[in-house]
C-alpha positions as CSV (number, residue, x, y, z in Angstrom):
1,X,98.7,-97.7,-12.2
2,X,96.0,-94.8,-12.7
3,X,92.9,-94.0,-10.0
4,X,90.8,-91.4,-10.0
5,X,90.2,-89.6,-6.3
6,X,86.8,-87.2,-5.8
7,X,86.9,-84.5,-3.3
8,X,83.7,-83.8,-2.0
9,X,85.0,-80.0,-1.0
10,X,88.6,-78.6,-1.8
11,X,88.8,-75.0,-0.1
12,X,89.7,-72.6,-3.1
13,X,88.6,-74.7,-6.1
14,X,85.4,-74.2,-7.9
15,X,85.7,-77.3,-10.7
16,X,82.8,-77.1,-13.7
17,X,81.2,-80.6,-13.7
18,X,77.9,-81.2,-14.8
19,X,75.4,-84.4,-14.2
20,X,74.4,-86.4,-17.5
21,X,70.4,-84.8,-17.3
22,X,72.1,-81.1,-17.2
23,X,74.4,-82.2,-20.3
24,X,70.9,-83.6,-22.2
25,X,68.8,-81.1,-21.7
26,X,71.3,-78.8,-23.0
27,X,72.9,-81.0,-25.5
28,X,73.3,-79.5,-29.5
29,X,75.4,-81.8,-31.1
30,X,78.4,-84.4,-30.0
31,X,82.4,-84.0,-31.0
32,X,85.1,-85.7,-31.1
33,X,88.4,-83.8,-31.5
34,X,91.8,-85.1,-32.1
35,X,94.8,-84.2,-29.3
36,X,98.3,-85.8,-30.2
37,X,99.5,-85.3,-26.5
38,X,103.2,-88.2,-26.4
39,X,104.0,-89.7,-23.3
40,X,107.8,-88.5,-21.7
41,X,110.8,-90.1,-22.6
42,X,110.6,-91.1,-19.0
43,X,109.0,-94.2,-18.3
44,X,106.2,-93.6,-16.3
45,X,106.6,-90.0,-15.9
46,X,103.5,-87.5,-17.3
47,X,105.2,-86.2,-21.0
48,X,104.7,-82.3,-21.7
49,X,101.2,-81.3,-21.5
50,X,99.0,-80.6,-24.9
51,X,96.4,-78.5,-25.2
52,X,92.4,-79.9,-26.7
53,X,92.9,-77.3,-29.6
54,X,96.6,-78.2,-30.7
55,X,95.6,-80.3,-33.3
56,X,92.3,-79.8,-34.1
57,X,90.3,-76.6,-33.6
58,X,86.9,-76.9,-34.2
59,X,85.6,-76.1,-30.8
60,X,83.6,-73.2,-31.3
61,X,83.5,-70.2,-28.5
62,X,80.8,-69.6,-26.3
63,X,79.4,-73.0,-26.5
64,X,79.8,-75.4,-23.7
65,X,81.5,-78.8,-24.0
66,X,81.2,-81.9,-21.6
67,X,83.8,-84.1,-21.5
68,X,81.8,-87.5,-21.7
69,X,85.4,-89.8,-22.7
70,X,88.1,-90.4,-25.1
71,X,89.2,-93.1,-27.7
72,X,92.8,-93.9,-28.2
73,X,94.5,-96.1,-31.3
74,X,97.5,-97.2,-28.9
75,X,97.1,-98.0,-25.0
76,X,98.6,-96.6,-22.8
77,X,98.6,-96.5,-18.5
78,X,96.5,-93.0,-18.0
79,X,95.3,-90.1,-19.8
80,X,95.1,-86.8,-17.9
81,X,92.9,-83.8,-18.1
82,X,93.8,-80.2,-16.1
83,X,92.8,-76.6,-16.9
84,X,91.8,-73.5,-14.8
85,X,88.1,-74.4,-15.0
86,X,89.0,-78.0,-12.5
87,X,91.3,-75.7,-10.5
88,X,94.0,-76.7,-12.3
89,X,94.6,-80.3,-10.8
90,X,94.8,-83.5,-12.7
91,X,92.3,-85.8,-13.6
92,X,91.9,-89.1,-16.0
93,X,91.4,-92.5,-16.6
94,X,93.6,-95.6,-17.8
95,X,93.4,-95.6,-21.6
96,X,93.3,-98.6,-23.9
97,X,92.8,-101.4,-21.6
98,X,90.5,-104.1,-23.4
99,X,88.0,-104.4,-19.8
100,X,88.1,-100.7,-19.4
101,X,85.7,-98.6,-21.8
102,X,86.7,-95.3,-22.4
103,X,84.6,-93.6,-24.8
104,X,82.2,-93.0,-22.3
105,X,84.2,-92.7,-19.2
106,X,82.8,-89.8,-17.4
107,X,79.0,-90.5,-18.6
108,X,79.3,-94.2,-17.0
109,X,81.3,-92.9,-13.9
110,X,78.2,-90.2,-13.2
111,X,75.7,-92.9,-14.4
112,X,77.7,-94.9,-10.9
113,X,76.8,-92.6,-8.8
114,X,73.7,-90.3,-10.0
115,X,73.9,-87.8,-7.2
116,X,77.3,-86.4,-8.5
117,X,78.2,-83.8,-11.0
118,X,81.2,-85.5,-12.6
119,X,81.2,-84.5,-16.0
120,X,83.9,-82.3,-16.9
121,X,82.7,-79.3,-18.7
122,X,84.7,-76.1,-20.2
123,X,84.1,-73.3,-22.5
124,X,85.1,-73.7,-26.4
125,X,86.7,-70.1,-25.7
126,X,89.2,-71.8,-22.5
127,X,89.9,-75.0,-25.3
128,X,93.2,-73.8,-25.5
129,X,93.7,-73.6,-21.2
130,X,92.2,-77.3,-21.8
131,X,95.7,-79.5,-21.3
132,X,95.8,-83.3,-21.7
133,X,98.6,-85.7,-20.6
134,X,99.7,-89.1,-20.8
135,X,101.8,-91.3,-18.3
136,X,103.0,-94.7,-19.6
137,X,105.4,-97.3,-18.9
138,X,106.6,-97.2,-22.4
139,X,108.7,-93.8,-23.0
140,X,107.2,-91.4,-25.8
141,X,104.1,-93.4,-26.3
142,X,101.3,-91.0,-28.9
143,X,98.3,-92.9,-28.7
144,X,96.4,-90.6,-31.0
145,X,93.6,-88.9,-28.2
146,X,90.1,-88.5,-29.3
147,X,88.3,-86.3,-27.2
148,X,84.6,-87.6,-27.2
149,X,82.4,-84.1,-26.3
150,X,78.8,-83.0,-26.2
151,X,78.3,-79.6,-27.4
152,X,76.4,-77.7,-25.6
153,X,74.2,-74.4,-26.3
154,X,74.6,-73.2,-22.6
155,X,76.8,-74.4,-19.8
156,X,75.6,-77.8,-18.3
157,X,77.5,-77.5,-14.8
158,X,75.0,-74.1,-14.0
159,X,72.0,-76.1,-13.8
C-alpha cells in the first residue's frame, strides 16, 4: 500500500513546493529524465536510494525544476522522492496502477486542492541530493523512472 500524508506545519522543515500558476508563469521548457532506481531484494522494503542525475544528467544548474510526475515501463507499489530541499522526508505516489495516472501526479494533486503549494521543486545544481526510491512486493523490481519536470527560469516555490 502507498499514501501520501501533508503536514500543514513540521517545526524545522522548510520543504520547496510550488502551486501550478507559480510553475507557469515561470515555466521555460518541460523534461523528462530517466532514474533506474531497483526495488530491494526485500519484498516490500524501500531498495537503496538513487539519485535524479544517476542516469541521466541533463538538468542544467541554476534553473528550477518542478516535479509535475513520473512514468514507469513496469508497476510497481510506490515510488519515493527525498532530498534536503523537502527536509529530507519521503514522499511519492503508487506507480503503474492502470486507474492511477502518474505522469501528472503532483499537477493533478495541486489542481485537488488549489490553495496548496504541492509541487515539488529543486535546484538543477541539488539534482544530485535529489534521491528516488521504490518499495514493491516483488523483490528487485527496476521499473525504468521517468521523471516528468518543468524547467523553470527562476524558482517557482518563491512566488
Amino acid at each position: 500500500m502507498s499514501w501520501l500524508t501533508e503536514y500543514q506545519d513540521l517545526p524545522g522543515v522548510q520543504a520547496s513546493f510550488a502551486n501550478w500558476n507559480s510553475v507557469q508563469a515561470n515555466r521555460f521548457t518541460e523534461i523528462g529524465v530517466a532514474c533506474n532506481a531497483v526495488a530491494s531484494g526485500t519484498k516490500g522494503a524501500y531498495g537503496a536510494t538513487r539519485a535524479a542525475n544517476a542516469d541521466d544528467t541533463r538538468w542544467t544548474g541554476g534553473r528550477w525544476y518542478a516535479v509535475i510526475g513520473f512514468t514507469v515501463q513496469l508497476p510497481v507499489t510506490t515510488i519515493s522522492f527525498k532530498g534536503p530541499m523537502w527536509g529530507n522526508f519521503r514522499f511519492g505516489l503508487p506507480a503503474g496502477l492502470p486507474t492511477v495516472s502518474t505522469a501528472n501526479y503532483f499537477l493533478d494533486l495541486q489542481r485537488q486542492y488549489p490553495n496548496e503549494n504541492l509541487i515539488p521543486v529543486f535546484n538543477g545544481y541539488d539534482a544530485g541530493s535529489v534521491l528516488l526510491e521504490v518499495a514493491d512486493a516483488a523483490a528487485s523490481t527496476s521499473p525504468k523512472i521517468d521523471i516528468i519536470a518543468v524547467e523553470c527560469k527562476n524558482n517557482p516555490a518563491s512566488g
